[in-house]
N, C-alpha and C positions, 0 to 999 in steps of 0.2 A: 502404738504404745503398748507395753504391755501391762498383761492384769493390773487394776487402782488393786485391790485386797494384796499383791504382791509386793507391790509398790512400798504399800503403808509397811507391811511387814520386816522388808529388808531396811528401811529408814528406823522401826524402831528399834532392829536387832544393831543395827548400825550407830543408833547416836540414843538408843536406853529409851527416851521420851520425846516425842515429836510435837507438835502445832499444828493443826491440819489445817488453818488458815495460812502459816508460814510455809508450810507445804505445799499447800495448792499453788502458791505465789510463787515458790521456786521451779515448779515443775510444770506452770503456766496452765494449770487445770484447772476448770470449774470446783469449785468449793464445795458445792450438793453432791456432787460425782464422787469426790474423795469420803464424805461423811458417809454416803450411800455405801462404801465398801466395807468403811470403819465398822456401819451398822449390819453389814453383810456379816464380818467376822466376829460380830459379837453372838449373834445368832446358833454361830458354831461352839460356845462353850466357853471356857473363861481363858479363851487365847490372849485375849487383850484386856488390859483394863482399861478404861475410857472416863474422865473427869468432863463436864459440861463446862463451860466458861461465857461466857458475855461481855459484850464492851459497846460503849457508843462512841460515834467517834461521827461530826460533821461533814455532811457534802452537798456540792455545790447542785442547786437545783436548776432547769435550763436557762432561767432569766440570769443566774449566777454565773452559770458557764459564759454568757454572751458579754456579761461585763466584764468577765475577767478578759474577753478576745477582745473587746471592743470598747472600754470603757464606762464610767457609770454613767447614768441619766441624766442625773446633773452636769460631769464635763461635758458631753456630746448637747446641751446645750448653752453650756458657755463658749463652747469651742466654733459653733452656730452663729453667736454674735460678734459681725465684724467691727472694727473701729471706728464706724460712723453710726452704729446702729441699727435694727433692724425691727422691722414689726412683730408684733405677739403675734399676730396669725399667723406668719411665715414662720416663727417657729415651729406653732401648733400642727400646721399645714406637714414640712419637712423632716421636722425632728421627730427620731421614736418614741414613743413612752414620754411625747413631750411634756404631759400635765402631770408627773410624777418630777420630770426631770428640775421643770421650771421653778415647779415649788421648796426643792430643795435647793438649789440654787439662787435663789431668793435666800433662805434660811440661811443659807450659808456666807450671804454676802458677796455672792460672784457677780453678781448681775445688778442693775438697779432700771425700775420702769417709769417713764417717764407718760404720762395719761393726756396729758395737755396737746399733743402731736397732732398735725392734721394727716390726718389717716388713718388717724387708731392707736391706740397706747404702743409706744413704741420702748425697745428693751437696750441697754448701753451694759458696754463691760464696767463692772465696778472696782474689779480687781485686778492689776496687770499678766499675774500671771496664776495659776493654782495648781494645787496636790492633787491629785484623784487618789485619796486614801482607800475609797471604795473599792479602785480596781484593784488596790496593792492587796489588800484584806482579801479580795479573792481568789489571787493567783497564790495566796499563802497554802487558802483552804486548798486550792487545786493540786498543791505542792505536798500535801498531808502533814502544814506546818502550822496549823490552828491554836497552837499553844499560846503564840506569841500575840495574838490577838485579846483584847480586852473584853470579860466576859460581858460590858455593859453593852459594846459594838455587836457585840453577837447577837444578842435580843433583838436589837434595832434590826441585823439582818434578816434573822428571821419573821420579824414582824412585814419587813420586806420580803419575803419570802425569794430571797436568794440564795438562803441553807436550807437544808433540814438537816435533823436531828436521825444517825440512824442506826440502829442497833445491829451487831453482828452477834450472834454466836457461834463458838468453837469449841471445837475438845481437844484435848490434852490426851492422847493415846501413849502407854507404854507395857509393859510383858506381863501375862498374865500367869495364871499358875501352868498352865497348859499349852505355854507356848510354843508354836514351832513354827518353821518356814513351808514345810511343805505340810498344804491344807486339803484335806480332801474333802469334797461336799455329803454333808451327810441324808442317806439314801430315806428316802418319804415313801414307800409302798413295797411291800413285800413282794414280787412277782414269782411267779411260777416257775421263771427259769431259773432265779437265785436257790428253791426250795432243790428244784431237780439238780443243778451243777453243785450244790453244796457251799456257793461264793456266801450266802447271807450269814457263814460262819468268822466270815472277815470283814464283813461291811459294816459301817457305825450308823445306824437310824437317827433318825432323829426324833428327839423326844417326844410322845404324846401329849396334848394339850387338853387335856379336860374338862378345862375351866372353857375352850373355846367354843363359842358362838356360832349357833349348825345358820346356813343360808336360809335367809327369811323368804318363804314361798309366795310366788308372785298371786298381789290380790289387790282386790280395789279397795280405795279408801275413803270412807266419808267427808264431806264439807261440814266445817264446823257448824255454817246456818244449819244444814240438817240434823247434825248431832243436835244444835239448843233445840230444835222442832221437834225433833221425837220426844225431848224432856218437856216441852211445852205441851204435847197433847196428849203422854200421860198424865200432866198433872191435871189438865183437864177432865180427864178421865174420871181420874183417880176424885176428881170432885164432883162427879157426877153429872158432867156434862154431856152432850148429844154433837156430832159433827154435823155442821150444816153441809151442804152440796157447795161449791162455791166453782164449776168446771167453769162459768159462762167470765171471760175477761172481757168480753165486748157488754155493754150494759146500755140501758138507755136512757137517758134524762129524768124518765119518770122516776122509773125506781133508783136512779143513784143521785138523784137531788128531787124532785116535786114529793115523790111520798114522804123523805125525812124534814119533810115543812119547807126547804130552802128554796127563798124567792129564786124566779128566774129571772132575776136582774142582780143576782149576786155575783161577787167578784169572781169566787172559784168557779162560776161557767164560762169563764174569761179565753180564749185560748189560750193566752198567757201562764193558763193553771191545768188545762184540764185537752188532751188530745181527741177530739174528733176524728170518726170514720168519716173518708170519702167511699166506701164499698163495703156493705150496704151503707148508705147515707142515715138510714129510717127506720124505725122497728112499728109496728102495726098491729101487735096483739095483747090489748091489754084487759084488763076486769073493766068493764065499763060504768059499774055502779059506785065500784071504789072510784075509777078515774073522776067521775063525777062529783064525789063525794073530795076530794083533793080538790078539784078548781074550786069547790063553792067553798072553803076552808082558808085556802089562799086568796082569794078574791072577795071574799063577801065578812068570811067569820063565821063563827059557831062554836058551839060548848062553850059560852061565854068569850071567848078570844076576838077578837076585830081583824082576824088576820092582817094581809099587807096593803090590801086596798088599790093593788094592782090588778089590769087586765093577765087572766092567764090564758096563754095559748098553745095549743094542743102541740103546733108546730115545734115548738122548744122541746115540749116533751117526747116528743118523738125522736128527736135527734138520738144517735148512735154515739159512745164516746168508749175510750177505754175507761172501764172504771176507776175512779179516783180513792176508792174504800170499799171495804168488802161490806160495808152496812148497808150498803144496798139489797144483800142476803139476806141478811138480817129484816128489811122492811118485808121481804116475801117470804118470810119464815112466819112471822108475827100474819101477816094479812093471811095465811094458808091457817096459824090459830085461832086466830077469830070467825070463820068458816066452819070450827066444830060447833057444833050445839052444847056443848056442855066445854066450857074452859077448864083447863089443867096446868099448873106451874108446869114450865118449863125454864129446863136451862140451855144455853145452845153456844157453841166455840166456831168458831173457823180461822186456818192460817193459808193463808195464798196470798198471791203478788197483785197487785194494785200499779198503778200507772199517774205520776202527778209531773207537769211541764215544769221540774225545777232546774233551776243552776248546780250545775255539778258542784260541790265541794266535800270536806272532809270528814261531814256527816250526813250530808244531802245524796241522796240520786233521783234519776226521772222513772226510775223502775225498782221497786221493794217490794219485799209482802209484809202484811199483814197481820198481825194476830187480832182478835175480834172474840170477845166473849159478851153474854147478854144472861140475864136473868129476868124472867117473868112471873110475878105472885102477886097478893094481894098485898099491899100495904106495906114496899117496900120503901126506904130511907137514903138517904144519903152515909147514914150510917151504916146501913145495909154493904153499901158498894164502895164504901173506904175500907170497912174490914174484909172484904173477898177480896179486894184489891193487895191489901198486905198480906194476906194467906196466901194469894197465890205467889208474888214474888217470893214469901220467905221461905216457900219450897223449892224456888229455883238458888236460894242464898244470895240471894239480892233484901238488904234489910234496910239501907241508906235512902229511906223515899221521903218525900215531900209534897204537898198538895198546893196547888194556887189556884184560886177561882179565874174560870177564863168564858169565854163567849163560844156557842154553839150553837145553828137557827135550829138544832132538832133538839137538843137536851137544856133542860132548866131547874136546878142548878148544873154547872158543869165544870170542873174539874181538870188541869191540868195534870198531870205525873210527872217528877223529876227523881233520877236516880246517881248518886256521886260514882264518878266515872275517875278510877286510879289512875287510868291513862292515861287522860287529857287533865286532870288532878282537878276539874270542876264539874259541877251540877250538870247536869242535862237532860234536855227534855225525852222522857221515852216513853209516854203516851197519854191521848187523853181520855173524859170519861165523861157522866153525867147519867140523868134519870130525864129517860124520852118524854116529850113533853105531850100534854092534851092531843094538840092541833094534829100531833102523827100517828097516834095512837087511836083515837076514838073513830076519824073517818074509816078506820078497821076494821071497825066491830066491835073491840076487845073490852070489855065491863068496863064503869066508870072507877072502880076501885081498884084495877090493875094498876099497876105498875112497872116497868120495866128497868132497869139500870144496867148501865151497858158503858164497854168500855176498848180499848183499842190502842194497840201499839204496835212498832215495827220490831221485825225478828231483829233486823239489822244490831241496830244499837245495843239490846242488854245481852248477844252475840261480844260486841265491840267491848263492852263491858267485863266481860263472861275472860274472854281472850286477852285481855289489853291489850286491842290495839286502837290507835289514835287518828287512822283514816279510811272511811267504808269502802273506799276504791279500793284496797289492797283484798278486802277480804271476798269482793264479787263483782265482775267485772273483765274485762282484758288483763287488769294489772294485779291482778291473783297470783303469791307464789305456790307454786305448787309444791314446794317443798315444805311450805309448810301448812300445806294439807295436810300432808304424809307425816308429819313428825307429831304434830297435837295427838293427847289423849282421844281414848274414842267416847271417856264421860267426863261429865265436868260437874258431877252434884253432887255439893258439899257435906249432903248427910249420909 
């Protein structure tokens, strides 16, 4: 065949104004193909002028198509039952799409069932003979005669999804100011030999584009968890925080539950909650005086508290687990404070990944990090750690928070976090908090007039928040798009 841009051209010099849908149709061509050339010769200067158009116009979808070959669902099963009757099941059994067919057929009064039968509800023709309007309505649409059809039938088909609805667009091409039949492509680079033969004095360039967008240099691009991290540990910073060490993901019993007070008959040592090593099984090196000072705490009491009045044994704390929180840092940050001779406020941050046995869902995972901040001074409040609490979100532009008193074995009072989440358009939890209690604090060392208040939530969620989107699998995980790695801002703070 030759040249489509020729084609289009001689058609409009020939008939003034063309259809490039009526065109492709005559000329039996793809309709992209034909527009593809249209948009070729617009390119060249104002050879053609070109109007845009639309239309919607019904077609049949494959369940559609099969009705129209083979009838609707309903007759193929009226047509199923012979004159003595036959079983529901051998309908259900033989017939296609029997449980769509039968119910409308029913509805329609084709059929009647009779329940009383021995052998199972058995189904009789109702009707001697029927219309299959359904097939007729199809082979209309297949025919491109849809007019005739009544708009309320048409919903009902669609609701069956035996049409859809589908839009075409076309252009209208006719002669431009600068029209002509023979087209020459115009020339995109100056060459050397055009300079020396003198040809670039007859050749038509094509026009420079200024406004056009140079090639984006290939480079790598941040995760948006990293982009809120780096926002999260300036803010930290910027608050005068300290970064704890946090490399060790393997942790052991003691410090990631016995030092923060929590029995060892608590749920979250469950394996149901919490991952055990088989290699190494055991960790072996611990403070012995503190270790000590923990069982008699957990088993007996002290500083006023009655502890749990369980046997505690070393073997539990020994055990290997991946850590389930990064406050476990936190218990060896504080136990290395109270080992100065002279205490000093401190404040202390960490963000790392944590490991907890949950149910995947779409705000859940079994692998997260962390954010984990703590403050240490004399005569700190509750009041204390609701307000660092809102200072620090309102630097991230998170202002929509909430507090609810909740249950922690190592903080008393303790505090829930809730932040309203645009995406999923309700509350959600994104972290909790409280002021470390006696029983963890004093077998330390640390003055009886310290205080600590401490608080902890996952990057994940105020990320989820940050970005709207509405399930954590998308954002890390296997089911990460990477395109829209690449496409997000590289900040996201609102001041």
């Amino acid at each position: 065949m030759a040249d489509l841009s020729q084609v289009v051209l001689t058609e409009v010099d020939k008939q003034g104004e063309i259809d490039t849908v009526q065109l492709a149709n005559s000329i039996k061509e793809d309709h992209q193909k034909i527009v593809g050339a249209v948009k070729s010769l617009q390119s060249l200067g104002d050879i053609v002028k070109v109007e845009q158009y639309s239309t919607k116009h019904w077609q049949l979808t494959d369940e559609g198509k099969d009705v129209a070959a083979n009838g609707s669902y309903e007759a193929r099963v009226y047509n199923a039952v012979p004159s003595e009757g036959i079983t529901q099941a051998e309908i259900m059994k033989n017939v296609p799409n029997a449980k769509i067919g039968f119910s409308k057929a029913m509805q329609a009064g084709w059929i009647s069932m009779d329940k009383s039968c021995e052998g199972g509800p058995k189904v009789f023709r109702k009707s001697e003979s029927i219309k299959d309007t359904v097939q007729e309505c199809m082979l209309k649409f297949a025919a491109n005669d849809s007019k005739s059809v009544p708009e309320n039938q048409k919903s009902d088909f669609k609701k069956r999804k035996l049409i859809t609805e589908v839009k075409e667009v076309g252009y209208k091409v006719s002669k431009g100011a600068n029209f002509t039949l023979t087209v020459s492509k115009a020339e995109v680079d100056l060459t050397p030999e055009m300079i020396q033969s003198g040809s670039w004095k007859t050749k038509t360039f094509k026009e420079y584009n200024f406004d056009a967008l140079g090639v984006p240099p290939p480079a790598g691009h941040l995760h948006p968890l990293l982009k809120v991290r780096a926002q999260y540990r300036q803010i930290f910073l910027e608050m005068g925080f300290t970064e704890m060490p946090t490399q060790n993901f393997v942790e052991s019993c003691f410090w990631n539950f016995d030092s923060l007070f929590q029995p060892q008959q608590h749920p979250a040592r469950d394996a149901h909650d919490t991952f055990f090593m088989s290699e190494p099984r055991t960790a072996h090196e611990f403070p012995m005086d503190y270790l000590y000072h923990v069982k008699e705490i957990h088993s007996n009491g002290g500083h006023g508290s009655q502890g749990y009045k369980m046997d505690w044994k070393i073997e539990e704390a020994k055990k290997n687990i991946l850590r389930t929180h990064t406050t476990a840092n936190t218990a060896r940050m504080l136990y290395q404070l109270a080992q100065q001779k002279e205490f000093k406020p401190v404040k202390y941050f960490s963000i790392d990944r944590v490991f907890r046995n949950e149910n995947v869902d779409d705000t859940h995972l079994a692998e997260f990090h962390q954010i984990e901040g703590s403050v240490a001074d004399f005569g700190l409040t509750l009041g204390d750690l609701m307000g660092i609490i809102r200072e620090f979100f309102k630097k991230l532009g998170i202002t929509k928070l909430r507090f609810k008193p909740a249950y922690n074995p190592y903080t008393e009072p303790s505090m829930e976090v809730f932040s309203y989440h645009e995406g999923l358009k309700k509350w959600v939890e994104i972290g909790n908090s409280g002021i470390f209690r006696p029983e963890m604090l004093l077998p330390m060392g640390l003055p009886e007039n310290v205080s600590v208040i401490a608080w902890g939530l996952s990057l994940e969620r105020p990320t989820m928040i940050k970005y709207k989107i509405d399930d954590i699998r998308t954002l890390i995980g296997p089911k990460v798009n990477l395109q829209m790695v690449y496409d997000n801002p590289i900040c996201l703070l609102d001041n």
